[in-house]
Phi, psi and omega in degrees: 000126172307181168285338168298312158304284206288001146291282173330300191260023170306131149288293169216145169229134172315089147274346204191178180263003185235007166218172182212149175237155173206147196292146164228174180298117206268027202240336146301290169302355167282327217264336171272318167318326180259359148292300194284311224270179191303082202307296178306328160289346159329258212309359179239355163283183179254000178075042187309166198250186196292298200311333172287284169300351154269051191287144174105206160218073114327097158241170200278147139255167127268153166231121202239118189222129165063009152110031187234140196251120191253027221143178168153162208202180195232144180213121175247161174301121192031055153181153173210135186243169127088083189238118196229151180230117163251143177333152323306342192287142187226162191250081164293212217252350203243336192270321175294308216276310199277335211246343184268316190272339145343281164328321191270334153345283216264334171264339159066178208021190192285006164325148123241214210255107193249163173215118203267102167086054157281147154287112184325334189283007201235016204269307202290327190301301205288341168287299159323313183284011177066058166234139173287124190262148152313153166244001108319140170230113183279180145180166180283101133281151156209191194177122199314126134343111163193147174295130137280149185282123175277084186231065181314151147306161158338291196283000185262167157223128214239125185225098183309150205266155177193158179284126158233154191282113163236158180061032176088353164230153217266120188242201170249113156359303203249017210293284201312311192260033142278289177310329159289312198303296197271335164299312174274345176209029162257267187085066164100341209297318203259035025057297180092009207288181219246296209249162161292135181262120171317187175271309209287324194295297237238043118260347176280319167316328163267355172252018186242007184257331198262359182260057195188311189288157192253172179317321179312284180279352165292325165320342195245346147322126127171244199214132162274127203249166206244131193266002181246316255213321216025023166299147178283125182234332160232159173205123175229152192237159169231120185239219199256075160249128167085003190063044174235132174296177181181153198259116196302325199220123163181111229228148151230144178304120152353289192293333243229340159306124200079008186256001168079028184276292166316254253288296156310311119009285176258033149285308195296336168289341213267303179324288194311333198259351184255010161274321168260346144148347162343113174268331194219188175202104156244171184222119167285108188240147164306149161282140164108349184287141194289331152324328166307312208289323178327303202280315170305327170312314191263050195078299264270093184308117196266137174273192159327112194282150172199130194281112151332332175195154199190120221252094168292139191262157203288341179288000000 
């Protein structure tokens, strides 16, 4: 068995001689995460069942001192998020460290050790403990679902995204001129991502949105168009995260930027979606992106800021 394989099927792991982690039940262990964990991203959460929030392979831990459960935090093989402390006992900066090196025990080679979505006020413990932080900071906005007054700019014409079957596979309408489109001019923006996605990369990505997204939010979905020219100038998708919808995409043409093309783009998703029965719309954005300011302009309550990855370091 790889080193890999035996991160994944830990039962229990050694940090110290008065503490431990052990697998937990994960329908149990939601029910303490959303007490325990870091109560202002609480609250931007969706109160998600296990299968949402432990998406991937994630599986729940406890942490345990003295056969007694003070804690618990979620683990994939060489990373671990969502690191929670119940009362009085904390998880400092001595608690991390011991929860890093542990890890690097049982994974062994040059991997390195991740620590996933810290809430920035929780930066300096993860520091202390010897990790290096992203220098980037995200966060979650969101905002109810509600009908708009359909008061297009002019130059647009708006063409909803919808499935089509071709070979036996399920693509999006719009896949080829969505995907150039946002390969030239998103590069990550509604997302948040850091770096550029090739083109073959960002059509695998609309053909992995459109076999996941349900009717609800593909309706709220699709591409704006220049009503004289009938170039595609804006493209916005809406997906699925954490089982809340949430904006997968969202792009504008160079020329087409300050005319109230985004802004429009997303009424016409927030209308569809409170139409189709949709309660909220959120987005995970970089902070300082210009997308942030958009969304506040349109309600969009901004959550907590937080570094996405945060690396220990080997000495």
């Amino acid at each position: 068995m790889d080193n890999k394989a035996r991160l994944k099927d830990l039962s229990t792991l050694k940090l110290s001689e008065s503490l431990h982690l052990c697998r937990a039940e994960a329908e149990e262990w939601v029910r303490y995460f959303h007490v325990y964990y870091h109560q202002a991203t609480i609250a931007f959460g969706c109160n998600d069942p296990a299968d949402s929030l432990l998406a991937g392979r994630d599986q729940p831990y406890w942490l345990m001192k003295d056969h007694h459960m003070v804690g618990g935090l979620a683990m994939t093989p060489f990373a671990f998020r969502y690191l929670f402390a119940i009362p009085p006992f904390q998880a400092d900066a001595g608690v991390i460290k011991l929860i890093a090196q542990a890890i690097r025990r049982v994974a062994g080679g040059e991997a390195p050790i991740r620590a996933l979505d810290i809430p920035d006020d929780d930066a300096d413990d993860y520091i202390r403990a010897g990790f290096r932080p992203d220098p980037c900071r995200f966060r979650w906005m969101r905002r109810p679902a509600a009908v708009f007054s359909d008061d297009s700019p002019a130059p647009l014409i708006w063409r909803r995204a919808e499935i089509v079957c071709d070979s036996g596979e399920t693509r999006l309408n719009l896949e080829r001129e969505a995907g150039l489109f946002l390969y030239k001019h998103a590069h990550g923006e509604g997302s948040g991502e850091k770096t550029s996605a090739s083109f073959s990369q960002t059509l695998q990505r609309i053909r992995e949105y459109a076999a996941r997204s349900p009717k609800a939010v593909l309706d709220a979905s699709g591409a704006a168009y220049d009503r004289a020219t009938h170039a595609m100038i804006g493209v916005c998708l809406i997906g699925i995260s954490e089982g809340c919808p949430a904006i997968e995409a969202l792009a504008v043409g160079q020329a087409f930027r300050g005319r109230g093309v985004a802004t429009d783009m997303l009424q016409r998703a927030l209308t569809v979606l409170a139409q189709n029965g949709e309660a909220l719309l959120r987005i995970r954005i970089l902070h300082g992106h210009p997308i942030e300011s958009l969304c506040y302009r349109l309600g969009f309550m901004p959550g907590p800021l937080f570094i996405p990855e945060m690396t220990f370091a080997r000495s």
